[in-house]
C-alpha positions as CSV (number, residue, x, y, z in Angstrom):
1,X,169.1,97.4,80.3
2,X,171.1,96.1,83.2
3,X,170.2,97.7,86.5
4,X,173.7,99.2,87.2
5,X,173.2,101.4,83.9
6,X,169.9,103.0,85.4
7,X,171.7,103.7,88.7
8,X,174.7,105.1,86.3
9,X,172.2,107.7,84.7
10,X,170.9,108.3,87.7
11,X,174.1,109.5,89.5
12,X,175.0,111.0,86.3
13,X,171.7,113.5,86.2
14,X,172.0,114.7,89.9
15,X,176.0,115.6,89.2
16,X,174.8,117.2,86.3
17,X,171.3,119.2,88.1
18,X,173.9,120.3,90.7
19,X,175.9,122.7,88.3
20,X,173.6,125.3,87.5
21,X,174.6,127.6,84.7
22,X,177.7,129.2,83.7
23,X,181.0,127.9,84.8
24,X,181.1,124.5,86.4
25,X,181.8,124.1,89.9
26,X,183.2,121.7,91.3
27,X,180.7,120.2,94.2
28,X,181.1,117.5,97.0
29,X,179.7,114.1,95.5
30,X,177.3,112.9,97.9
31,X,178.9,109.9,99.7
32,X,175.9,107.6,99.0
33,X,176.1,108.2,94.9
34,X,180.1,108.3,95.4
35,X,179.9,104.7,96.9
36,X,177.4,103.5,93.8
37,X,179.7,104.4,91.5
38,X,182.8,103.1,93.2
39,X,180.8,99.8,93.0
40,X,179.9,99.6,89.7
41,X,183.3,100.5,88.2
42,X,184.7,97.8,90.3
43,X,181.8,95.6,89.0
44,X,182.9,96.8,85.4
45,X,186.5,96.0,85.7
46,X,186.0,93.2,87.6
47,X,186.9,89.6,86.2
48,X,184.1,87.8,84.0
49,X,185.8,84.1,84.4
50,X,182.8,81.7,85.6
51,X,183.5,80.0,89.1
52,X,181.3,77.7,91.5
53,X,180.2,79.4,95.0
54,X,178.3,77.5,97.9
55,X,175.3,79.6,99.4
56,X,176.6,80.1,102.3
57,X,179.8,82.4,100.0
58,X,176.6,84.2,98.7
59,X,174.9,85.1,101.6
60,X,178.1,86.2,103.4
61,X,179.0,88.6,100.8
62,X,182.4,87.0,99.7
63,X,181.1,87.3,96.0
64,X,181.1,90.8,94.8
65,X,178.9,92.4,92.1
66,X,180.0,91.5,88.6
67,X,181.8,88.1,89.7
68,X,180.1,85.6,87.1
69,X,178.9,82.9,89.5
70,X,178.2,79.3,89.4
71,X,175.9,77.3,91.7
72,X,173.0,75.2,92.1
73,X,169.7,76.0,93.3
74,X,165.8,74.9,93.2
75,X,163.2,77.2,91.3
76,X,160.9,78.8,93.9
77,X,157.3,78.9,93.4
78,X,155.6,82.0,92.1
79,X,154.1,83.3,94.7
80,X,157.8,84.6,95.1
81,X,158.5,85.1,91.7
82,X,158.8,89.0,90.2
83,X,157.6,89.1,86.5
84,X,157.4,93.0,86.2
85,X,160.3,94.2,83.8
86,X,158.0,93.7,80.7
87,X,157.8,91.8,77.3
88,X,161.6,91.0,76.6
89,X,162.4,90.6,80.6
90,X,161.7,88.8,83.6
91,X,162.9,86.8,86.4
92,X,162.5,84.0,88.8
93,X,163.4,83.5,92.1
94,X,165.8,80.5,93.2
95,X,166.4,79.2,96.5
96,X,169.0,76.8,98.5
97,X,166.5,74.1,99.4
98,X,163.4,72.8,97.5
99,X,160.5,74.7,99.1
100,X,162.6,77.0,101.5
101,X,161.0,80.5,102.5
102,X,163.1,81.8,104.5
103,X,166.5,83.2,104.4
104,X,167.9,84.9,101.3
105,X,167.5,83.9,97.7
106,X,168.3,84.9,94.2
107,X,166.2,86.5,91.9
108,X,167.5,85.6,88.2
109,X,166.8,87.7,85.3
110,X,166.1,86.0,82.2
111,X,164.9,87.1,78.7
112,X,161.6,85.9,77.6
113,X,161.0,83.7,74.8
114,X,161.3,79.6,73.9
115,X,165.0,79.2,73.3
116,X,168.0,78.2,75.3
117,X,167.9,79.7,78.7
118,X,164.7,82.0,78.4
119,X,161.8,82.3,80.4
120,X,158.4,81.7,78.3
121,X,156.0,84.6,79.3
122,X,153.2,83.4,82.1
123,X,149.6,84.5,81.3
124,X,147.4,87.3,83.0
125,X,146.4,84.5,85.4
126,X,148.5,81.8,86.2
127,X,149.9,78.1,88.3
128,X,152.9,77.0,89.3
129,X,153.2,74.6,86.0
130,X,153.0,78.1,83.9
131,X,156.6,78.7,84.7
132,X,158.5,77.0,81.8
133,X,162.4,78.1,81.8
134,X,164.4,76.9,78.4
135,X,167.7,75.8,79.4
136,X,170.6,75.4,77.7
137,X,170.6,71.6,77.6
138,X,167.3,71.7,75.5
139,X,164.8,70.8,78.3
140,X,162.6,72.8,80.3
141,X,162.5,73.7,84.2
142,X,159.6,74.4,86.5
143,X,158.9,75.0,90.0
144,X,160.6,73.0,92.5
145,X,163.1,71.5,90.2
146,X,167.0,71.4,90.4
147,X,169.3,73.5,88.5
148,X,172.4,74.7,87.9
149,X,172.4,79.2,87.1
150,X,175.5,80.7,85.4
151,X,175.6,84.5,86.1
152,X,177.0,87.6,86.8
153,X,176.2,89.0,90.7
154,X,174.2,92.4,90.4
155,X,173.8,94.0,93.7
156,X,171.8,92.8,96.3
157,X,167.7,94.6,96.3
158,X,166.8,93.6,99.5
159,X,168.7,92.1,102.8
160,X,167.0,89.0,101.7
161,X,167.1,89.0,97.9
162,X,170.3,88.9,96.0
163,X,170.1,89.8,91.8
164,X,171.5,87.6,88.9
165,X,171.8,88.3,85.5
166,X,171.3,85.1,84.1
167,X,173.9,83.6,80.8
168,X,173.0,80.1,81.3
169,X,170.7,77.9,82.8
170,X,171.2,73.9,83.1
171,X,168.8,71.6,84.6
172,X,170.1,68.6,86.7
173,X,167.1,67.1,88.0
174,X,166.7,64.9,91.0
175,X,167.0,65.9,94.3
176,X,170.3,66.7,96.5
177,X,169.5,64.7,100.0
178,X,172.7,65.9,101.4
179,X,170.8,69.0,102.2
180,X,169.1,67.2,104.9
181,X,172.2,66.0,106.5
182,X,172.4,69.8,108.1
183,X,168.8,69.4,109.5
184,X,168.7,69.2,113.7
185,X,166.2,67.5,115.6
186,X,163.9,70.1,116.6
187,X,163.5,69.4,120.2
188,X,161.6,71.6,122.8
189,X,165.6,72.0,124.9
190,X,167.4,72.7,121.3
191,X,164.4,75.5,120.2
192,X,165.0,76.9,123.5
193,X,168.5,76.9,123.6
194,X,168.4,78.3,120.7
195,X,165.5,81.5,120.8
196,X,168.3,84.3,119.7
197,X,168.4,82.5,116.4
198,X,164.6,81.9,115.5
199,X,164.2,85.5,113.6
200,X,166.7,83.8,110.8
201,X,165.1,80.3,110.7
202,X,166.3,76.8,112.0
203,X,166.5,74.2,109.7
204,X,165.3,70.9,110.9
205,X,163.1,68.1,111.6
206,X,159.9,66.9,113.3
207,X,158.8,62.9,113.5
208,X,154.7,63.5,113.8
209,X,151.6,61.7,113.4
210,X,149.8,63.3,110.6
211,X,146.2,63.9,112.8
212,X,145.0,67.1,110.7
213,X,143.0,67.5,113.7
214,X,142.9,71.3,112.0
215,X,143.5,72.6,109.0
216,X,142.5,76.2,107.7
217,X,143.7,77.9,104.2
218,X,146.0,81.2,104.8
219,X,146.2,82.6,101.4
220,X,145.8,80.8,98.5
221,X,149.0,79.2,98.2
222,X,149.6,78.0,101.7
223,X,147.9,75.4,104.1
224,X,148.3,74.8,108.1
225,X,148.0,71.7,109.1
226,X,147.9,70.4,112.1
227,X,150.0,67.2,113.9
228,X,151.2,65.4,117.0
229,X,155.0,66.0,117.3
230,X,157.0,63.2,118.9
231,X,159.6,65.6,119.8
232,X,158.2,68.4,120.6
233,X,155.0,68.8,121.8
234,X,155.3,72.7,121.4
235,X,155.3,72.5,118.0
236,X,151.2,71.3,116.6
237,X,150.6,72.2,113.4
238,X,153.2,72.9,109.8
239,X,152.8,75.2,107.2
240,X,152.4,74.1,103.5
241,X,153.0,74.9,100.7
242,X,149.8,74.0,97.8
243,X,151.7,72.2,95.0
244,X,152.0,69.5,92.9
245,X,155.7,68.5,93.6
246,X,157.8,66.7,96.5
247,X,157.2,68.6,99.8
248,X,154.1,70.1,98.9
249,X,150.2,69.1,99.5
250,X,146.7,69.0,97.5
251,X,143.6,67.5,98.4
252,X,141.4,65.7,96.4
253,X,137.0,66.0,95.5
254,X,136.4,64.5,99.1
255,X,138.6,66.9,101.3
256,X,141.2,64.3,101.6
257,X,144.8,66.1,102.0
258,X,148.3,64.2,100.5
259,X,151.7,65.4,101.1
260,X,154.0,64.6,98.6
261,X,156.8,62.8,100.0
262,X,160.4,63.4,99.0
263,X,160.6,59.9,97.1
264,X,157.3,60.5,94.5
265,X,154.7,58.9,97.1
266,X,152.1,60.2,99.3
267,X,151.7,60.6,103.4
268,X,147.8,60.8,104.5
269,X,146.0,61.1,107.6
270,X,147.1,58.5,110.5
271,X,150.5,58.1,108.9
272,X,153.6,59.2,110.7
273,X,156.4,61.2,109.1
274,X,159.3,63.0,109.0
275,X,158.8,67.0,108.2
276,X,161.7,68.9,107.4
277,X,162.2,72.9,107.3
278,X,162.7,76.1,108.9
279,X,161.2,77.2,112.3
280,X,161.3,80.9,112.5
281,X,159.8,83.7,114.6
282,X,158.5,86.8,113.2
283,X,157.7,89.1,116.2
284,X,155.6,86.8,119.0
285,X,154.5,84.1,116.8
286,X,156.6,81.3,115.9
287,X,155.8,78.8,112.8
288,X,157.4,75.6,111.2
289,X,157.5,75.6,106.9
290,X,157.7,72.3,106.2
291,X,160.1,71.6,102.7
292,X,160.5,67.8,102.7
293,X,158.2,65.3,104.2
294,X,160.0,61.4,104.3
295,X,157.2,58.3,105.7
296,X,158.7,56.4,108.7
């Protein structure tokens, strides 16, 4: 059951609580509920024909629930995946850029099972490689690979998460390194210049020597790591995330740490490197998510 039909019922059984026996009156709708419905009429009525939209249409709110959207997007690891609708139901978040955490994304709901575009179910206890998504060009899709999602817009749960209803999934493989184009050179003037717009992330670059002069767990999906930035010496350390694909890091027996590099290799201690992601400030701290790493 679509999400709009549980909001329906639910405007439907506090019009009908507020009638009281005997002969109906006729009450104020409560603005709130009156707007709800407004939208999902419109979301009814709206057109169904499938059209491509960028992110950056998304995030604005040009699309409008019950457009049926196409775009392409990378699968999000599941430490930001929701999988609680139950046996025939569950979703997946995806994301703009391979291994971004910040900023909005899209959490897709797909049926679970083994054929075209559905989701098989994960067990009680879980990795990344769990998540196996059946797509309609008979192959399957996991965590930080490319894809294209077919649609309809549900309305948004969150300021940061929009909802999809998924009717197709196609997996395109590769990477997209026209997304780094937009990257800015993260220097100490440019982040200052720049301080109003930290609390929705910056996406760009840092040129270090990887020193791992620290390194500490936080979690049990994420690493800090510490560096040498040649442009900005405010900036010492890069938070990871613990994978298996391009942008992420493992270690080995020994304590040895590898990043995996955008082009299948790895980057180890002494070596120097390009980090890309998102520098953000959440109230007085201020921390760097790398998503790519490139060797120099």
């Amino acid at each position: 059951m679509k999400k709009t039909t549980l909001l329906l019922s639910g405007a439907a059984f506090l019009l009908l609580t507020s009638c009281g026996g005997g002969e109906p009156e006729e009450e104020p709708i409560d603005p709130e509920i009156q707007a709800i419905m407004d939208e999902m009429e419109a979301a009814e009525n709206m057109d169904k024909t499938p059209f491509e939209v960028t992110w950056e249409q998304m995030e604005s709110g040009e699309v409008k629930p019950g457009q049926v959207v196409i775009f392409e997007a990378y699968i999000s690891p599941l430490n930001d995946t929701r999988t609680s609708y139950g046996n025939s139901s569950t979703s997946f978040s995806a994301v703009e850029r391979r291994n971004k955490d910040s900023g909005k994304y899209v959490l897709v709901s797909i049926p679970v099972g083994k054929g075209k575009n559905q989701m098989e179910k994960l067990p009680d206890e879980y990795y990344h490689s769990d998540l196996k998504v059946h797509t309609n060009n008979d192959s399957v899709a996991s965590v930080g690979e490319r894809v294209r999602i077919t649609g309809e817009l549900d309305r948004g749960i969150s300021d940061r998460a929009m909802s999809i209803d998924l009717i197709e999934i196609e997996k395109l493989g590769g990477f997209d390194d026209s997304v780094i184009e937009d990257a800015v050179e993260l220097t100490e003037e440019y982040v200052k210049s720049k301080e109003d717009e930290l609390e929705k992330g910056i996406y760009g670059y840092l040129d270090v020597d990887l020193t791992f002069r620290f390194t500490f767990a936080i979690g049990q999906q994420n690493y800090s790591l510490g560096f040498e930035a040649n442009n900005n010496s405010e900036i010492t350390s890069g938070l990871f995330q613990i994978g298996y694909w391009p942008g992420t890091m493992t270690t080995d027996d020994n304590g040895n740490i590898y990043l995996y590099t955008m082009d299948g290799d790895f980057a180890q201690k002494g070596e120097k490197v390009r980090l890309y992601g998102s520098l953000s400030k959440s109230y007085s701290s201020t921390s760097f998510r790398v998503e790519e790493v490139v060797k120099l």
